[in-house]
Predicted model as a PDB file, atoms N, CA, C, CB and O in Angstrom, pLDDT in the B-factor column:
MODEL        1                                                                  
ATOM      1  N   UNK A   1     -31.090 156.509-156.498  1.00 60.00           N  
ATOM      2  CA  UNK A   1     -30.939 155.634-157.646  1.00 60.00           C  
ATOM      3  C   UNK A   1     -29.694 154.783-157.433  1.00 60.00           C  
ATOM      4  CB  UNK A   1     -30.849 156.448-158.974  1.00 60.00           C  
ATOM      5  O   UNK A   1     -28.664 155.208-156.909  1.00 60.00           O  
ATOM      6  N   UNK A   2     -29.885 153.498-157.902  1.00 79.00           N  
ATOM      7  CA  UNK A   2     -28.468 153.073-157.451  1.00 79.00           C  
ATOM      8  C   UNK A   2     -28.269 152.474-158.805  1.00 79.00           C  
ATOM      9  CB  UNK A   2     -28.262 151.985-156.018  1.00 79.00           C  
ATOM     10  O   UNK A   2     -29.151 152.188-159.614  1.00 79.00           O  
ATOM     11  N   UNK A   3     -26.715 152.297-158.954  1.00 88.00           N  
ATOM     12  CA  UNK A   3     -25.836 152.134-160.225  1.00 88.00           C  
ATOM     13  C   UNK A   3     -25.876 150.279-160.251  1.00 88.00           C  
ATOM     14  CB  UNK A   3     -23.943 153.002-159.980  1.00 88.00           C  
ATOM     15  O   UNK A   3     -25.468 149.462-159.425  1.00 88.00           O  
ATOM     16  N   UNK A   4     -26.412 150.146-161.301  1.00 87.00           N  
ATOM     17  CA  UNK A   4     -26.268 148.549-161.282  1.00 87.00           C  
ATOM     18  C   UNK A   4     -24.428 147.794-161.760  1.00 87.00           C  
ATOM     19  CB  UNK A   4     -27.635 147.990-162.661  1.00 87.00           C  
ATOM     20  O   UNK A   4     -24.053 146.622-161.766  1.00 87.00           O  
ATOM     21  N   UNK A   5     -24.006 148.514-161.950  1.00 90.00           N  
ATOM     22  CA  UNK A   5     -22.820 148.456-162.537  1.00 90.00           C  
ATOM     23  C   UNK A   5     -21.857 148.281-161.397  1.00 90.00           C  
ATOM     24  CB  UNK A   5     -22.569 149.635-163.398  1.00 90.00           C  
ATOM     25  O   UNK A   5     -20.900 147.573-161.711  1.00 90.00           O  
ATOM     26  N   UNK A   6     -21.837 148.781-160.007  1.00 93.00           N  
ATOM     27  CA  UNK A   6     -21.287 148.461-159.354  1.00 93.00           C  
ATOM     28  C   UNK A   6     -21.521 147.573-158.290  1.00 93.00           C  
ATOM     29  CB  UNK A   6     -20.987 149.189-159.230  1.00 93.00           C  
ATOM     30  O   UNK A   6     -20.969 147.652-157.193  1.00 93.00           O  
ATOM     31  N   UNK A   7     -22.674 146.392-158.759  1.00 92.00           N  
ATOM     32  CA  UNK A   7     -22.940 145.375-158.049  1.00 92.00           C  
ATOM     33  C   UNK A   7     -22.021 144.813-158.138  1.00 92.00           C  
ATOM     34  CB  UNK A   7     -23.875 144.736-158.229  1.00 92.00           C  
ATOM     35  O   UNK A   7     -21.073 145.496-158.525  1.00 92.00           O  
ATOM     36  N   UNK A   8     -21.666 143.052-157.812  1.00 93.00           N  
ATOM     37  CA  UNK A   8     -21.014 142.023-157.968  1.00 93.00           C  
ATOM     38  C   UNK A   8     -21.361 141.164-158.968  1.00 93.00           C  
ATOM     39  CB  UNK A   8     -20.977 141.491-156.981  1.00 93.00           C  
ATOM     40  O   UNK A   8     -22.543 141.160-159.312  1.00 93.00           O  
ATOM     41  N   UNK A   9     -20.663 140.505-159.456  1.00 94.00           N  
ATOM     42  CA  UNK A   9     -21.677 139.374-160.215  1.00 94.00           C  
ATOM     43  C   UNK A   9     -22.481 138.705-159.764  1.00 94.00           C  
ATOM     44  CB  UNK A   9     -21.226 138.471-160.754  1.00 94.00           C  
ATOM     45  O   UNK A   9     -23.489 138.189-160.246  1.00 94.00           O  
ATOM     46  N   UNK A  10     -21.966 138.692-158.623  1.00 93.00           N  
ATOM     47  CA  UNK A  10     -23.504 137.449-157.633  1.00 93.00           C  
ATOM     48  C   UNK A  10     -24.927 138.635-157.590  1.00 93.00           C  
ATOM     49  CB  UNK A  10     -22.892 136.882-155.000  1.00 93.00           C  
ATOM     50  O   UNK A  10     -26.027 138.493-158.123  1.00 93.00           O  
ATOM     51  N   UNK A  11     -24.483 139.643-156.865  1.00 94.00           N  
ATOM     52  CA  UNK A  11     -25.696 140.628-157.094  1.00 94.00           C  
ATOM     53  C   UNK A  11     -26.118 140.720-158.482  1.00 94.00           C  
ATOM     54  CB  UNK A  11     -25.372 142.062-156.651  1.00 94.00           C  
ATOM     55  O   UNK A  11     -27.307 140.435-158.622  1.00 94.00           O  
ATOM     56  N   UNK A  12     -25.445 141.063-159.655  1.00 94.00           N  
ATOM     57  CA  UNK A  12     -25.964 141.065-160.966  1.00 94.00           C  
ATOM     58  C   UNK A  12     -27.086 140.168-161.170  1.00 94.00           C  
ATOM     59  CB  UNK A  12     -24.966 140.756-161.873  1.00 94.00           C  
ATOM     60  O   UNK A  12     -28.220 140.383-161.598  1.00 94.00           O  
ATOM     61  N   UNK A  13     -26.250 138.635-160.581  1.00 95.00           N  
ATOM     62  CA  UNK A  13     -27.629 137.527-160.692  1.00 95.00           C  
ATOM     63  C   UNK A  13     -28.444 137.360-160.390  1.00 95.00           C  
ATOM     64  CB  UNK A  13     -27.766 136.693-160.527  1.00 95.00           C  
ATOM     65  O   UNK A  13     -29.391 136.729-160.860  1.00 95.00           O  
ATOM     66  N   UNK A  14     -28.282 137.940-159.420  1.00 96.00           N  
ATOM     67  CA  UNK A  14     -29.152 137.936-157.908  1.00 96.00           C  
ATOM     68  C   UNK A  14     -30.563 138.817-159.187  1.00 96.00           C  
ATOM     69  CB  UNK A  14     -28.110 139.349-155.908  1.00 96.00           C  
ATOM     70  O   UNK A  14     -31.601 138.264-159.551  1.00 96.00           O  
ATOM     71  N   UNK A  15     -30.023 140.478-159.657  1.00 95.00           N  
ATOM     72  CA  UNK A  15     -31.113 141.026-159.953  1.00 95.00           C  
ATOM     73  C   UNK A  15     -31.808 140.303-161.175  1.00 95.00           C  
ATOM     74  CB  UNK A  15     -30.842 142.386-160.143  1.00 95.00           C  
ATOM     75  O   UNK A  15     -33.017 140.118-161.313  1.00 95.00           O  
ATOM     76  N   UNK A  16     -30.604 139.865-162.188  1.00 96.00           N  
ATOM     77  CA  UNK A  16     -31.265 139.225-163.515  1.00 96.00           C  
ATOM     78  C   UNK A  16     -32.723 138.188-162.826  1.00 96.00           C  
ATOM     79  CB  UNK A  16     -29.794 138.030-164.497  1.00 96.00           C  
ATOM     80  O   UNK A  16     -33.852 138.213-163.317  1.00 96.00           O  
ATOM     81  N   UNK A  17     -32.382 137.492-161.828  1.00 97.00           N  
ATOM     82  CA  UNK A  17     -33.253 135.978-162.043  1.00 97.00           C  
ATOM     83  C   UNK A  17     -34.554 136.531-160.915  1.00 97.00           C  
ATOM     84  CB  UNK A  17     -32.118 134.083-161.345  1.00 97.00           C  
ATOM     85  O   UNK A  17     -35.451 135.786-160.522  1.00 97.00           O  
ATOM     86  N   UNK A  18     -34.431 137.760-160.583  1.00 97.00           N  
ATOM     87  CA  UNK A  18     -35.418 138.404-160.049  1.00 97.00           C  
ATOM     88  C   UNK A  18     -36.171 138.811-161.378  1.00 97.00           C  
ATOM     89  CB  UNK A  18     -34.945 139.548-159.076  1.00 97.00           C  
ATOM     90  O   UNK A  18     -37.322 138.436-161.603  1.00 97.00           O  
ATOM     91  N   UNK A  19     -35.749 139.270-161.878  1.00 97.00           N  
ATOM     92  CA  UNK A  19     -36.326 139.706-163.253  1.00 97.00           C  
ATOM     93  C   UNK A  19     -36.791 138.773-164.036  1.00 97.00           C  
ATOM     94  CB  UNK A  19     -35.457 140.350-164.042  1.00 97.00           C  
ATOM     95  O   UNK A  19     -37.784 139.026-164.718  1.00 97.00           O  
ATOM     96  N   UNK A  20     -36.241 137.646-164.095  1.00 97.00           N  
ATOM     97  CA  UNK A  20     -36.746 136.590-164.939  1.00 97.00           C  
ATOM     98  C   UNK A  20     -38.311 135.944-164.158  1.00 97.00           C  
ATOM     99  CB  UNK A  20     -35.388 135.339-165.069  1.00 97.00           C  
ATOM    100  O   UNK A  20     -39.429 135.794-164.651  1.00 97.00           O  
ATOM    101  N   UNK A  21     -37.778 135.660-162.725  1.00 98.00           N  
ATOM    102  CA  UNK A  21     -39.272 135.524-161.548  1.00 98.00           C  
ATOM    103  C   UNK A  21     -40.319 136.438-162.172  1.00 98.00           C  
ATOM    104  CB  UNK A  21     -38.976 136.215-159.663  1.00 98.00           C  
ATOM    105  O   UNK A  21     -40.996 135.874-163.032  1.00 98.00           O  
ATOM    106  N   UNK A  22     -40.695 138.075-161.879  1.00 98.00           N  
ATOM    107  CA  UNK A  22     -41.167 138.389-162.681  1.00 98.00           C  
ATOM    108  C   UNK A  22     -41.969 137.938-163.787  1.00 98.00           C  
ATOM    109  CB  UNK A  22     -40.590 138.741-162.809  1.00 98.00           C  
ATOM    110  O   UNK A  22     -43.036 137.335-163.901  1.00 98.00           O  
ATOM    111  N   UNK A  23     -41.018 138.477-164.646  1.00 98.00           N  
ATOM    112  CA  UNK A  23     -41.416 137.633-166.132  1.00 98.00           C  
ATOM    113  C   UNK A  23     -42.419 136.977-166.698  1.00 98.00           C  
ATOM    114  CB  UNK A  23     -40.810 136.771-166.329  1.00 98.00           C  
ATOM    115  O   UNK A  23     -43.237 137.245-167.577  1.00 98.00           O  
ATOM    116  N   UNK A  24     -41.990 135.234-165.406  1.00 97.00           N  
ATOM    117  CA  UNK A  24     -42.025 134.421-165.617  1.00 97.00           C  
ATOM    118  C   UNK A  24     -44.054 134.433-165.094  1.00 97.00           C  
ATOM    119  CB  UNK A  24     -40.701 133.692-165.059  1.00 97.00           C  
ATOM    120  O   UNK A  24     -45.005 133.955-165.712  1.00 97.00           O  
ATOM    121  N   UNK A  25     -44.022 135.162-163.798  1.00 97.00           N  
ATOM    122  CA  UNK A  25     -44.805 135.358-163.123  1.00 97.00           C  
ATOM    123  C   UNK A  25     -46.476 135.754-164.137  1.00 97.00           C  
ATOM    124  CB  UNK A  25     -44.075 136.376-162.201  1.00 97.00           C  
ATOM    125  O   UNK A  25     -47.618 135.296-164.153  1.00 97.00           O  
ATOM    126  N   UNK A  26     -45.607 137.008-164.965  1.00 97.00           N  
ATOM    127  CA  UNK A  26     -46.158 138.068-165.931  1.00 97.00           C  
ATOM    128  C   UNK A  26     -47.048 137.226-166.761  1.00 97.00           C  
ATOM    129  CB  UNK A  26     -45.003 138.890-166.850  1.00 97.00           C  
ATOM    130  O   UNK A  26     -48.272 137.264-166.886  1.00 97.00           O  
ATOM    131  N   UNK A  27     -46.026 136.340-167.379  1.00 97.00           N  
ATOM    132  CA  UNK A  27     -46.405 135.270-168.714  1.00 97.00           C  
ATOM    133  C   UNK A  27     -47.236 134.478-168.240  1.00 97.00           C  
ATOM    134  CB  UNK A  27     -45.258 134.339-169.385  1.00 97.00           C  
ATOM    135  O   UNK A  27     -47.963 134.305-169.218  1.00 97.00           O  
ATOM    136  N   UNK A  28     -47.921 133.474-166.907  1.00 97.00           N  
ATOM    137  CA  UNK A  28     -48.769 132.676-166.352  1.00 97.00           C  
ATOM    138  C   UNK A  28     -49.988 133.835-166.034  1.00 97.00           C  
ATOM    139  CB  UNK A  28     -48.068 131.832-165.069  1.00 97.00           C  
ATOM    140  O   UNK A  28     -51.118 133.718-166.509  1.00 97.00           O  
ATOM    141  N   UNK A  29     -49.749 134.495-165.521  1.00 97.00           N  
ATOM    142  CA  UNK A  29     -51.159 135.396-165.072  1.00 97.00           C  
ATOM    143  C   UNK A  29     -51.457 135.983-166.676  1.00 97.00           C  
ATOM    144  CB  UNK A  29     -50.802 136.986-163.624  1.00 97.00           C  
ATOM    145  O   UNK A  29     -52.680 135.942-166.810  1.00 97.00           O  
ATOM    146  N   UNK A  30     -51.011 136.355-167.566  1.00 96.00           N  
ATOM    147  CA  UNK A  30     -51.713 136.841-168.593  1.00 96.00           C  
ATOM    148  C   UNK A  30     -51.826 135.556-170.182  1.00 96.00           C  
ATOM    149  CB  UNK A  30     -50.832 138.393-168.875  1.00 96.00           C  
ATOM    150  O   UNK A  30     -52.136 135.881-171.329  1.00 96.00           O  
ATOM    151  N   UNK A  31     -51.609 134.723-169.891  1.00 96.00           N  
ATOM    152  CA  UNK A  31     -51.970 133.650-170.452  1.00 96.00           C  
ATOM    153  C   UNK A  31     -50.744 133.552-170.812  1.00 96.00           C  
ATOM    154  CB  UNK A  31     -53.030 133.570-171.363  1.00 96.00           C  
ATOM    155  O   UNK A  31     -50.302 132.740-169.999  1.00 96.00           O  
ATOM    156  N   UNK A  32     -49.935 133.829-171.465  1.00 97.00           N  
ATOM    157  CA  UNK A  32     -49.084 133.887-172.721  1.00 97.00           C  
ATOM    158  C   UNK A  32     -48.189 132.139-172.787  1.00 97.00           C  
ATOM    159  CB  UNK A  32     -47.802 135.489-172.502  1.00 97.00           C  
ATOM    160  O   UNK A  32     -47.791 131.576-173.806  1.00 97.00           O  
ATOM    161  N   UNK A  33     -48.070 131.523-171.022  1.00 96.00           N  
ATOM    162  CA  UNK A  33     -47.128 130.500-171.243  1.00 96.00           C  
ATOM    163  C   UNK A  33     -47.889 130.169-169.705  1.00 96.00           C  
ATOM    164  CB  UNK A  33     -45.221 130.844-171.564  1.00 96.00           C  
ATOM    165  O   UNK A  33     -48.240 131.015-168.882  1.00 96.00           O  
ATOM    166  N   UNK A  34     -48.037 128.522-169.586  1.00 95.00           N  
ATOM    167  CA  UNK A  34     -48.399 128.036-168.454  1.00 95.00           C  
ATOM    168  C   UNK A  34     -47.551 127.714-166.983  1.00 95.00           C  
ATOM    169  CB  UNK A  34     -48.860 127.065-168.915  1.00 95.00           C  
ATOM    170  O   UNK A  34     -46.898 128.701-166.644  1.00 95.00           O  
ATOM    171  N   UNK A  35     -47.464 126.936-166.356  1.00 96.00           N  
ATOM    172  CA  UNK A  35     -46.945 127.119-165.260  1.00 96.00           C  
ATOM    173  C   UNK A  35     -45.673 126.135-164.927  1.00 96.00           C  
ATOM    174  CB  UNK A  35     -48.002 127.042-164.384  1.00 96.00           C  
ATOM    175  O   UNK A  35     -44.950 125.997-163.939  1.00 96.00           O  
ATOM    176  N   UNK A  36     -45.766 125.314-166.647  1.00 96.00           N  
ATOM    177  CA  UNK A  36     -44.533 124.869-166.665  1.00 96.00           C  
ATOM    178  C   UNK A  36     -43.029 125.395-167.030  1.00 96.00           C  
ATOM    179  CB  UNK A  36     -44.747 124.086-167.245  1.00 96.00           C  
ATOM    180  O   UNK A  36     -41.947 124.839-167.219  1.00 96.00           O  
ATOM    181  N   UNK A  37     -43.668 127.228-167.038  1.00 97.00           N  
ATOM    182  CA  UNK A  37     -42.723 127.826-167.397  1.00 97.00           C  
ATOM    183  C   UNK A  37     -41.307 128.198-166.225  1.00 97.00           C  
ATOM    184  CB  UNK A  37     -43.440 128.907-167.946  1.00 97.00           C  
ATOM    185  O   UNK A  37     -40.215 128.758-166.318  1.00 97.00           O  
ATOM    186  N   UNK A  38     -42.080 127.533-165.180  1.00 96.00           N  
ATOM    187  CA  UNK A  38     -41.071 127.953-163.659  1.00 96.00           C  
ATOM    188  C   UNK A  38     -40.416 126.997-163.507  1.00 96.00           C  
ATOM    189  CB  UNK A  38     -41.735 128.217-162.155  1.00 96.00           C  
ATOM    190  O   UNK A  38     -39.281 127.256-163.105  1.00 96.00           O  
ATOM    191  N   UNK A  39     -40.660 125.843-163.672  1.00 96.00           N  
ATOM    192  CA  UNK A  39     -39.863 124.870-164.027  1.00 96.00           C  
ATOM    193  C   UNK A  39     -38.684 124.391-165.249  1.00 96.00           C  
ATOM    194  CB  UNK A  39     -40.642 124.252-164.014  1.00 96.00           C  
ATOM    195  O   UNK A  39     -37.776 123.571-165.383  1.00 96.00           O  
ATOM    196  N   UNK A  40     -39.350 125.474-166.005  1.00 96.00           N  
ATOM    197  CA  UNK A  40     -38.349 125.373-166.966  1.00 96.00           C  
ATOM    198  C   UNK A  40     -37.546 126.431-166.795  1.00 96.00           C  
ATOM    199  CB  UNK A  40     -38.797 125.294-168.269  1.00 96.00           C  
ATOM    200  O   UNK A  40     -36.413 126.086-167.130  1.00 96.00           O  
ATOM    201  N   UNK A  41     -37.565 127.500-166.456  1.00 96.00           N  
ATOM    202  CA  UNK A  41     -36.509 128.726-165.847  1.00 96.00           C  
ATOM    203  C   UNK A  41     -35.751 127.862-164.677  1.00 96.00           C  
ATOM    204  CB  UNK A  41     -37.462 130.340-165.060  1.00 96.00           C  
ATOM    205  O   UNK A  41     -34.520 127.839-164.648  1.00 96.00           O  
ATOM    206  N   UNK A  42     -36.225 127.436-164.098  1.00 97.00           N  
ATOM    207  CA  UNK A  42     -35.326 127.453-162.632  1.00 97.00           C  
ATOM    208  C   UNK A  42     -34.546 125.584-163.174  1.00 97.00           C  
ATOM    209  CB  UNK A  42     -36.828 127.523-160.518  1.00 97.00           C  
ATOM    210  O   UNK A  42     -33.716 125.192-162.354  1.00 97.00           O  
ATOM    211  N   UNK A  43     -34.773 124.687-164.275  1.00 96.00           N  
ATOM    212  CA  UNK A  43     -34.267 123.559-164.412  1.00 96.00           C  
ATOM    213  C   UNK A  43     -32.949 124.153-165.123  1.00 96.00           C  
ATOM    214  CB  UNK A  43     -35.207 122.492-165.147  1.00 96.00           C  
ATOM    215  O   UNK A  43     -32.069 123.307-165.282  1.00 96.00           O  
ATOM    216  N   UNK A  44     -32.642 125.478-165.589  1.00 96.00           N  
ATOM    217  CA  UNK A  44     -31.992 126.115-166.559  1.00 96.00           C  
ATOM    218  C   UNK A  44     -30.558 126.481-165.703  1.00 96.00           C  
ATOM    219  CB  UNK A  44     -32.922 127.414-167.178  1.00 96.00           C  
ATOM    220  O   UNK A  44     -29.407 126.358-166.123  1.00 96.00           O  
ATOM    221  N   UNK A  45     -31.056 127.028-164.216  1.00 95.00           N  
ATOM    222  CA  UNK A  45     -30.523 127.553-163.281  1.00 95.00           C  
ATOM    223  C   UNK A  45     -29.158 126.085-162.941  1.00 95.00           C  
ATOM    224  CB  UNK A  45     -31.862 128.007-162.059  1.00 95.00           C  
ATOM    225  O   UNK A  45     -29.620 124.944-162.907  1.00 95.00           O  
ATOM    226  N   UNK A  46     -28.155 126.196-162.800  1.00 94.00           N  
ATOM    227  CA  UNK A  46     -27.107 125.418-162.342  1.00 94.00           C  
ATOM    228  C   UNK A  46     -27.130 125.242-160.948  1.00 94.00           C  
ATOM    229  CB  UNK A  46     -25.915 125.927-162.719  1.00 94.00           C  
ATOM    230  O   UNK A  46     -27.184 124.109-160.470  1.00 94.00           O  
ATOM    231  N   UNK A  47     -27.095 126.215-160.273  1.00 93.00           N  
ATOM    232  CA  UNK A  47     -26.292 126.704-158.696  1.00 93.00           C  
ATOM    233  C   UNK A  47     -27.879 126.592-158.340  1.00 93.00           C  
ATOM    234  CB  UNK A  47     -25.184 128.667-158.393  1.00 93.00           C  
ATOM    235  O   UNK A  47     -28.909 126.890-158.944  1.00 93.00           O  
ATOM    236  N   UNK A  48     -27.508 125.879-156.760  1.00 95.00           N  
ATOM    237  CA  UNK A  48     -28.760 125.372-156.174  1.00 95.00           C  
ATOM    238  C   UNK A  48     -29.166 126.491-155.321  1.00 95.00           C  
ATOM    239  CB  UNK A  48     -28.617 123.996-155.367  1.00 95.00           C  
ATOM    240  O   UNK A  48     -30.362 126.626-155.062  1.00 95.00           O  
ATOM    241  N   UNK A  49     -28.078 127.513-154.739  1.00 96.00           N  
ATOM    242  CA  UNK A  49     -28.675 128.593-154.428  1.00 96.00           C  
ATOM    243  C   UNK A  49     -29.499 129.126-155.011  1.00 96.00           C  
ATOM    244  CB  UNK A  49     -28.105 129.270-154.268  1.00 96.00           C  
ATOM    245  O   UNK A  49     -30.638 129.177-154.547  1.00 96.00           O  
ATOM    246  N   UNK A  50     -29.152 129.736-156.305  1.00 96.00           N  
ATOM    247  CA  UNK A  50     -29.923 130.803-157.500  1.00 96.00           C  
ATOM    248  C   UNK A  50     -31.208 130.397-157.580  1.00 96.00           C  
ATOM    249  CB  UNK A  50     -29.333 130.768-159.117  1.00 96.00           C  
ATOM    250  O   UNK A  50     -32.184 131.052-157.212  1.00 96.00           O  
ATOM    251  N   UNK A  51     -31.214 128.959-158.220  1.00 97.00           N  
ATOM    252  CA  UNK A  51     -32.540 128.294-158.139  1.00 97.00           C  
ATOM    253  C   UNK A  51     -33.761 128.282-157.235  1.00 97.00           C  
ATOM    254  CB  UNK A  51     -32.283 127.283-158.117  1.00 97.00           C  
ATOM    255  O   UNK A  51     -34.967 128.163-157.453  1.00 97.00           O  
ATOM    256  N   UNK A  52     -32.561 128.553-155.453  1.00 97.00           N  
ATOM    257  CA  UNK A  52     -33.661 128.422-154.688  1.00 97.00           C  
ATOM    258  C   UNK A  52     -34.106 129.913-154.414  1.00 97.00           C  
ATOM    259  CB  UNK A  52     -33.360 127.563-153.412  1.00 97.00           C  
ATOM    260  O   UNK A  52     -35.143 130.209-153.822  1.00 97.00           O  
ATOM    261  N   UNK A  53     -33.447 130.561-154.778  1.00 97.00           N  
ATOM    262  CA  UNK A  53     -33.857 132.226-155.096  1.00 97.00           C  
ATOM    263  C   UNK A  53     -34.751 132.738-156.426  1.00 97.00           C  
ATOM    264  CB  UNK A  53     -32.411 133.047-155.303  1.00 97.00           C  
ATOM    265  O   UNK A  53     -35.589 133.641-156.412  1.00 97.00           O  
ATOM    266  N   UNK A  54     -34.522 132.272-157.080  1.00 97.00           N  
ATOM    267  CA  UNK A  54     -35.253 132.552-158.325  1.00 97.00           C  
ATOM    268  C   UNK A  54     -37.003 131.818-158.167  1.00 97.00           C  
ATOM    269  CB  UNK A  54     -34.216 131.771-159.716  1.00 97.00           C  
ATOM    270  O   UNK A  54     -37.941 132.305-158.798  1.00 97.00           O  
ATOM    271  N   UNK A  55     -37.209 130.325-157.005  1.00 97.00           N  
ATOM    272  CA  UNK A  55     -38.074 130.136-156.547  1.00 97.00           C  
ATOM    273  C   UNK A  55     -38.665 131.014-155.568  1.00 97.00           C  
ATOM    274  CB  UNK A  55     -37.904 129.217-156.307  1.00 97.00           C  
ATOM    275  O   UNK A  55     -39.591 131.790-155.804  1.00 97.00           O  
ATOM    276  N   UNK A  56     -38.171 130.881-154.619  1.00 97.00           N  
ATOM    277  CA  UNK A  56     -38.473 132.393-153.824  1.00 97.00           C  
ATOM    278  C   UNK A  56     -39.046 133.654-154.942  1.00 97.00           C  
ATOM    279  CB  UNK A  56     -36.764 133.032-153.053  1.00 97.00           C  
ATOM    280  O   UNK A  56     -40.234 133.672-155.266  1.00 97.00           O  
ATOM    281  N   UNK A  57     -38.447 134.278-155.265  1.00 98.00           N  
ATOM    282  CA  UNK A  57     -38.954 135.410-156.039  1.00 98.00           C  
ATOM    283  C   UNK A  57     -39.855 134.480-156.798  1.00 98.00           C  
ATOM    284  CB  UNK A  57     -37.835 136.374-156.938  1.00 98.00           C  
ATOM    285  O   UNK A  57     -40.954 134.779-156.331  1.00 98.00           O  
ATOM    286  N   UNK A  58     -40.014 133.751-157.481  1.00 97.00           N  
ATOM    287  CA  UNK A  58     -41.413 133.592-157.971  1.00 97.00           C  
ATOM    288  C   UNK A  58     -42.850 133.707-156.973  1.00 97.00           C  
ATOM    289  CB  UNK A  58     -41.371 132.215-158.562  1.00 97.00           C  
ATOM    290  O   UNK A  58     -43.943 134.213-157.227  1.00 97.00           O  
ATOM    291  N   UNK A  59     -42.301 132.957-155.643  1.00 97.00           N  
ATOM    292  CA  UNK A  59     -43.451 133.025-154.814  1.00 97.00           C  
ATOM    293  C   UNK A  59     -43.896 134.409-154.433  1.00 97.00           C  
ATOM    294  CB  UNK A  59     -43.211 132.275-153.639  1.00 97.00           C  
ATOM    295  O   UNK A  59     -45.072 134.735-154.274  1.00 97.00           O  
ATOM    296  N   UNK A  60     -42.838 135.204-154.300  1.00 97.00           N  
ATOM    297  CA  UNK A  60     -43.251 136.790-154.243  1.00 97.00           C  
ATOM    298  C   UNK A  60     -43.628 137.088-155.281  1.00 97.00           C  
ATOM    299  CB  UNK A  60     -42.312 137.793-153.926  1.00 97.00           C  
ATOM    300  O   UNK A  60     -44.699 137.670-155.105  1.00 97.00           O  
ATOM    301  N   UNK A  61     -43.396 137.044-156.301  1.00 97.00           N  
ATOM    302  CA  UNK A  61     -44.464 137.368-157.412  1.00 97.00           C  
ATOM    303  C   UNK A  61     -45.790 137.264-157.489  1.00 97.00           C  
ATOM    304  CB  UNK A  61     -44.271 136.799-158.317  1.00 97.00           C  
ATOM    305  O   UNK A  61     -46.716 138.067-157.606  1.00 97.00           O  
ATOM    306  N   UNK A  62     -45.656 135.716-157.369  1.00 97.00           N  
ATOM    307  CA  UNK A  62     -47.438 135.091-157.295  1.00 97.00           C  
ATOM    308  C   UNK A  62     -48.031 136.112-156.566  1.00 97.00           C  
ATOM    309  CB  UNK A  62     -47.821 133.452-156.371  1.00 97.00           C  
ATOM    310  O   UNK A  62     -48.778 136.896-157.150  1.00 97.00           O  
ATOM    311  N   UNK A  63     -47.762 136.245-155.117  1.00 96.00           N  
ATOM    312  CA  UNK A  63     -48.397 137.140-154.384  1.00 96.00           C  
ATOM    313  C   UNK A  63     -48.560 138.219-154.644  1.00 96.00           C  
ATOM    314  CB  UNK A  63     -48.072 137.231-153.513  1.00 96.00           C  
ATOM    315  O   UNK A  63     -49.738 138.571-154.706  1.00 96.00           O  
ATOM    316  N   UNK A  64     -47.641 139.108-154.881  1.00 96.00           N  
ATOM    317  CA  UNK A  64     -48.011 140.349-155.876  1.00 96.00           C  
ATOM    318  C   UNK A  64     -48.743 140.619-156.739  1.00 96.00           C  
ATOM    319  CB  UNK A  64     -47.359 140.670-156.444  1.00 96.00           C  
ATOM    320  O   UNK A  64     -49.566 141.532-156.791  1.00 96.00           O  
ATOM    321  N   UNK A  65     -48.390 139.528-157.777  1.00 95.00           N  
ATOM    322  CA  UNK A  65     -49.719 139.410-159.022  1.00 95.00           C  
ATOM    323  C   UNK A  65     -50.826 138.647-158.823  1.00 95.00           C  
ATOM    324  CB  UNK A  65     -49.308 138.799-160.352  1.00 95.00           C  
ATOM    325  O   UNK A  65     -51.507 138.469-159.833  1.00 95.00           O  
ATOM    326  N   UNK A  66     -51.205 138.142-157.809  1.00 94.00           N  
ATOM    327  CA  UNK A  66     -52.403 137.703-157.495  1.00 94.00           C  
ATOM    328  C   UNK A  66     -52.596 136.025-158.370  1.00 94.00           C  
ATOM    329  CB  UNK A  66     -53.509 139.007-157.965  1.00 94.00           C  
ATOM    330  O   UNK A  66     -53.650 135.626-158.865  1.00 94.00           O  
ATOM    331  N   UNK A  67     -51.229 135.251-158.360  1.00 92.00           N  
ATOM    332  CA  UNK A  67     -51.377 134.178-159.690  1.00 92.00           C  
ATOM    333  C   UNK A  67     -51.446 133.021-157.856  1.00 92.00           C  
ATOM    334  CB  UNK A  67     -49.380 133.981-161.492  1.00 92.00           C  
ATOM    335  O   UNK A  67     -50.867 133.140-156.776  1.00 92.00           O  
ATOM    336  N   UNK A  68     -52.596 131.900-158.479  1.00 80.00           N  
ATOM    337  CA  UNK A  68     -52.314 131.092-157.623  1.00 80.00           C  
ATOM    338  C   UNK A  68     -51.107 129.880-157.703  1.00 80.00           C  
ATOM    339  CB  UNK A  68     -53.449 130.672-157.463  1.00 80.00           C  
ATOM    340  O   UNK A  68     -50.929 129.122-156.749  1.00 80.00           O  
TER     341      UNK A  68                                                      
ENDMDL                                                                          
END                                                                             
């Protein structure tokens, strides 16, 4: 098990906007919000890294959840 508490803040973010990918992923495959919802998470994002990570993890999502 590992302690989230002794990440970094960059890791913290790192896990939050994985989580938000997810989410975001969750909400398009089960109707709830369309696919302008990734665009609107990641336009939210400041840092062009995060963004391009939080894209990334969406694409692993898709694949996971089977969303085209």
């Amino acid at each position: 098990m590992h302690n989230l508490t002794l990440l970094s803040e960059a890791e913290k973010n790192r896990v939050e906007l994985d989580k938000q990918a997810a989410y975001s992923v969750w909400q398009v495959k089960n109707g709830k919000k369309g696919y302008e919802v990734f665009a609107e998470v990641a336009n939210n994002i400041g840092d062009d890294d995060e963004r391009e990570f939080f894209e990334q993890a969406v694409s692993k999502y898709k694949i996971k959840m089977g969303v085209a």
